[in-house]
KOLTORGU-653537 format. One line per 10 residues: number of its first residue (from 1); their letters; for each residue x, y, z of N, C-alpha, C. Coordinates in steps of 0.2 Angstrom, whole numbers, plus 2048, in hexadecimal, padded with zeros to 3 digits. Layout:
BEGIN
NUM = a = X Y Z X Y Z X Y Z ~ ...
//
This chain:
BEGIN
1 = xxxxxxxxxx = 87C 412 4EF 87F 417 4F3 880 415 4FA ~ 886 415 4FE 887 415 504 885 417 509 ~ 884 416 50E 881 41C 515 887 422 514 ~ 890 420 514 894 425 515 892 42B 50D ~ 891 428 508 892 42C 503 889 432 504 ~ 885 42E 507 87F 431 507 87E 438 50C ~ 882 436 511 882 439 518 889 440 514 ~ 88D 43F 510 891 442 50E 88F 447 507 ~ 88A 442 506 886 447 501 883 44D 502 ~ 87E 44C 509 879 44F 50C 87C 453 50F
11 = xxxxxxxxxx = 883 452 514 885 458 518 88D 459 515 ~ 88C 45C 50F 894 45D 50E 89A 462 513 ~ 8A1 45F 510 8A4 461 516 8A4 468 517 ~ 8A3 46C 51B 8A4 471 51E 8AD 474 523 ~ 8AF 478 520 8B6 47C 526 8B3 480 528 ~ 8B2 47B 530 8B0 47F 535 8B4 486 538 ~ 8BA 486 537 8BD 48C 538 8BD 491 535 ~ 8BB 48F 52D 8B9 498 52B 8B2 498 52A ~ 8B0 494 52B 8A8 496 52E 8A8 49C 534 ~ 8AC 497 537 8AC 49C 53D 8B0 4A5 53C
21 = xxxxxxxxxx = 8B6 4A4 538 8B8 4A9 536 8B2 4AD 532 ~ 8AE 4AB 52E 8AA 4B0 52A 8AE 4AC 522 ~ 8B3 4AB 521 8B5 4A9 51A 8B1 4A5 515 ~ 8AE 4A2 518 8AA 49F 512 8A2 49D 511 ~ 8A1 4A1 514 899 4A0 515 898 4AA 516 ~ 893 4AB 513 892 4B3 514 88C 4B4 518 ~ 888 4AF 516 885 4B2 51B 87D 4B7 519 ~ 87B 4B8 51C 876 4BE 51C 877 4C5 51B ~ 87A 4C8 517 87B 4CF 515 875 4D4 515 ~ 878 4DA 518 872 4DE 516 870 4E2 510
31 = xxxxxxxxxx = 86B 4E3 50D 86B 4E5 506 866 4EB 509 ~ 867 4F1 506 865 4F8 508 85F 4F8 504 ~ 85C 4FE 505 857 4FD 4FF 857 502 4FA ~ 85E 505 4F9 862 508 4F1 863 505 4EE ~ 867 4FE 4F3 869 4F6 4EE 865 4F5 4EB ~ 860 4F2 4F0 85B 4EC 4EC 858 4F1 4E6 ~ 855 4F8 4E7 852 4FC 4E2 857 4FC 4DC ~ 85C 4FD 4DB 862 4FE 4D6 862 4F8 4D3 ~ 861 4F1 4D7 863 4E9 4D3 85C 4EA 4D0 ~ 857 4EC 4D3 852 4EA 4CE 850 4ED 4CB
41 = xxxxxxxxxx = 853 4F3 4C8 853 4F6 4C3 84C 4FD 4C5 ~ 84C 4FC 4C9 845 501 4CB 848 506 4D0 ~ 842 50F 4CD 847 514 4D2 83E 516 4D5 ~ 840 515 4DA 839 517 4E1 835 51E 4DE ~ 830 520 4DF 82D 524 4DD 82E 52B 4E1 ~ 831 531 4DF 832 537 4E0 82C 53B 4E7 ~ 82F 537 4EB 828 53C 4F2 82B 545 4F3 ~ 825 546 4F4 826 54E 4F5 825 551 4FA ~ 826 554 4FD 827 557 503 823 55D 505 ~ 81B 55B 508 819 563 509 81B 567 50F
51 = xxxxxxxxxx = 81C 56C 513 81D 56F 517 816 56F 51B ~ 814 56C 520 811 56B 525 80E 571 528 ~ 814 573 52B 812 579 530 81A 57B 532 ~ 81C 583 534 821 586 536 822 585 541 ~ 825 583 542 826 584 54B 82C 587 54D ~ 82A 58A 552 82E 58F 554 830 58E 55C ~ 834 589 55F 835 586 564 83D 589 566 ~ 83C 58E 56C 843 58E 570 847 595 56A ~ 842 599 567 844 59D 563 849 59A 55C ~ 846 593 55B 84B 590 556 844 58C 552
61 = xxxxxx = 847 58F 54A 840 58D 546 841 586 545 ~ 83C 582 544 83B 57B 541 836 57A 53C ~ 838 578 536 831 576 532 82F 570 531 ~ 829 56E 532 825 567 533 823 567 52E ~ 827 560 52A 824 55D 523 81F 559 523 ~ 81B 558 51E 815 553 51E 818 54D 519
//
């Protein structure tokens, strides 16, 4: 094998212009964690929500969850 074919192996060619566009390279995408829980077949476990304490600030009620 040649330097050219080695060197051509190792770094194939690349269009630097839609790289730079975004066309052909994607890249790092975000995966939420609905997605990732839905691809792997797994639903999170049901949290419940106790009621903490009732506040009453500015004559406007708030309830603080635990």
């Amino acid at each position: 094998m040649t330097d050219e074919e080695l060197f051509k192996k190792k770094f194939p060619l690349l269009d630097v212009v839609a790289l730079i566009r975004g066309e052909s390279w994607k890249g790092h995408e975000i995966m939420y964690e609905q997605e990732l829980n839905f691809d792997a077949g797994t639903i999170p476990e049901r949290r419940t929500q106790e009621i903490k304490c009732v506040e009453w600030i500015d004559g406007k009620k708030y309830v603080v969850y635990k």
